[in-house]
C-alpha positions in Angstrom: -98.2 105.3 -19.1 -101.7 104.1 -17.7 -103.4 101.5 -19.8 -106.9 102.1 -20.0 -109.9 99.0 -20.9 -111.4 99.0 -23.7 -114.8 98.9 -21.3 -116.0 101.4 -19.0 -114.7 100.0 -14.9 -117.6 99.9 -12.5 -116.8 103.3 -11.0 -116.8 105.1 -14.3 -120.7 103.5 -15.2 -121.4 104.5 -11.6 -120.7 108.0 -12.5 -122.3 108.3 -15.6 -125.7 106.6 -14.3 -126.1 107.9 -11.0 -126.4 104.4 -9.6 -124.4 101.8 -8.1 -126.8 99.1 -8.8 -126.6 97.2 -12.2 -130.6 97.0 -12.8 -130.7 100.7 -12.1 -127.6 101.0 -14.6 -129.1 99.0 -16.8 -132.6 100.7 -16.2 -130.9 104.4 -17.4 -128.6 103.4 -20.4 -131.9 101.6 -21.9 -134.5 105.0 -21.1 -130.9 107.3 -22.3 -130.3 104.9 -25.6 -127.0 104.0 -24.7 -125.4 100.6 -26.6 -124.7 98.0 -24.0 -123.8 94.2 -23.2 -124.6 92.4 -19.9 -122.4 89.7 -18.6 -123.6 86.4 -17.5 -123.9 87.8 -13.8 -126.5 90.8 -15.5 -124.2 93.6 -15.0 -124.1 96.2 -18.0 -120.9 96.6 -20.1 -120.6 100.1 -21.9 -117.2 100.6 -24.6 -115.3 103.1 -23.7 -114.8 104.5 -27.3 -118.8 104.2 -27.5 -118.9 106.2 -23.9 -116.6 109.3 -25.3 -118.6 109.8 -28.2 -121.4 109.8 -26.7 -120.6 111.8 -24.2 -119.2 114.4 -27.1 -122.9 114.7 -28.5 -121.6 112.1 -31.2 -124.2 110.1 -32.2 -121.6 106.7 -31.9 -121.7 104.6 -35.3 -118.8 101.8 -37.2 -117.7 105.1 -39.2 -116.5 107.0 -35.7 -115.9 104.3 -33.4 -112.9 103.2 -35.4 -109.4 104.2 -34.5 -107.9 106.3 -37.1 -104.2 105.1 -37.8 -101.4 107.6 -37.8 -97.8 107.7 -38.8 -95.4 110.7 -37.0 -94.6 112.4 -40.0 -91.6 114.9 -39.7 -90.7 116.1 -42.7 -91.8 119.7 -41.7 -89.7 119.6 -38.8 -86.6 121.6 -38.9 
């Protein structure tokens, strides 16, 4: 099994921006209202929870960003 960041990897901003450069990136989360952080060296940091919902046509918020817990229940299971 792949573990995936918590963040969005370069390639996957790349593709959802359009551009390989960071002020251009930057530049189109800001005019799309997207949430981001920039690291010290300016580049733009986008959640990947954050990204899906967006994405979905969520609007993103604490109430949906959170991971539900689950249990595997099998008591129906015969």
């Amino acid at each position: 099994m792949e573990f995936q960041s918590e963040t969005l990897a370069d390639e996957e901003l790349a593709t959802i921006t359009g551009y390989q450069i960071p002020s251009k990136q930057i530049l189109w989360l800001t005019e799309n209202r997207w949430e981001f952080v920039l690291t010290g060296a300016r580049r733009p940091i986008v959640g990947r929870v954050y990204a899906r919902l967006k994405l979905a046509g969520v609007k993103p918020s604490a109430v949906n960003a959170v991971t539900e817990t689950w249990s595997l229940d099998l008591a129906n299971v015969s």
